[in-house]
N, C-alpha and C positions, 0 to 999 in steps of 0.2 A: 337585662342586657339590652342595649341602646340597636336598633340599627342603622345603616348610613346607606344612603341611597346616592348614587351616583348616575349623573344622567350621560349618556355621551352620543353622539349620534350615528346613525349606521353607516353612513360614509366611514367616519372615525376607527370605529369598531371594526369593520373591514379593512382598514389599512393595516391597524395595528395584528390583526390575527395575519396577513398577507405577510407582514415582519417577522412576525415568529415562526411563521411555516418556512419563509425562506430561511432564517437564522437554524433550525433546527436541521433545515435539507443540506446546508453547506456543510455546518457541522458533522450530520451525517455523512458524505460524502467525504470529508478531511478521514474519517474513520476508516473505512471503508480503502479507501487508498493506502492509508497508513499500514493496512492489515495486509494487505495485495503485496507492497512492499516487503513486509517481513515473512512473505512465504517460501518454501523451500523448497527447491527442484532437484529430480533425481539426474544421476548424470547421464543417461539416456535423453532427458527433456531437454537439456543445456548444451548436448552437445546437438542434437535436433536444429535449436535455436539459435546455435550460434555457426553451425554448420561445419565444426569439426572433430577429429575421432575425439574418442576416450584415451588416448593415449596421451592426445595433446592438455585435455582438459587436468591430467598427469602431470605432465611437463611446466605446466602452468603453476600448480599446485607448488611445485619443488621448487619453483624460481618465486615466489609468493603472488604475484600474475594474478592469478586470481584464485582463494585460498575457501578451500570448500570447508563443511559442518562435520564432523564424523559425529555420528549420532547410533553407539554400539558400532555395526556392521557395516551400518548404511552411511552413503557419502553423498551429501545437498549441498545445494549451492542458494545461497539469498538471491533471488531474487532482483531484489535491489542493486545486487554489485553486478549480476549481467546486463543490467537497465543503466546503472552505471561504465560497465565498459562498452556497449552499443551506441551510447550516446557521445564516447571519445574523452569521459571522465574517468575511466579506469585508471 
């Protein structure tokens, strides 16, 4: 088996791993938010956050406003669609 030697200089070297660490951090980070995105809040947390009862979070619900998870018993909201109606995209 042959080897190959490649010469490159540490300037070089240094750039190129600078590349990949940031290529790897953004990437990490697009994750990372993707994941934050897809979490699920209880309706205590939502209504906390968005500053009104549970009744309205209800009312919401029925009119489709904003349409929570039933997961068995429990009732979450994405995340995302309260980041979505705060920002006046709902």
């Amino acid at each position: 088996m042959e080897k190959t030697v490649l010469m490159i200089s540490e300037e070089e070297l240094t750039e190129k791993m600078q590349k990949i660490v940031a290529d790897v951090f953004v990437k990490a980070k697009r994750e990372v938010e993707a994941q934050n995105a897809d979490m699920l809040l209880s309706t205590h947390k939502v209504s906390e956050i968005l500053d009104v009862d549970k009744s309205t979070l209800w009312r919401w619900a029925k009119a489709g406003y904003l349409v929570p998870i039933k997961i068995g018993t429990k009732t979450r909201y994405r995340k995302s669609d309260i980041e979505k109606l705060l920002s006046g995209r709902g």
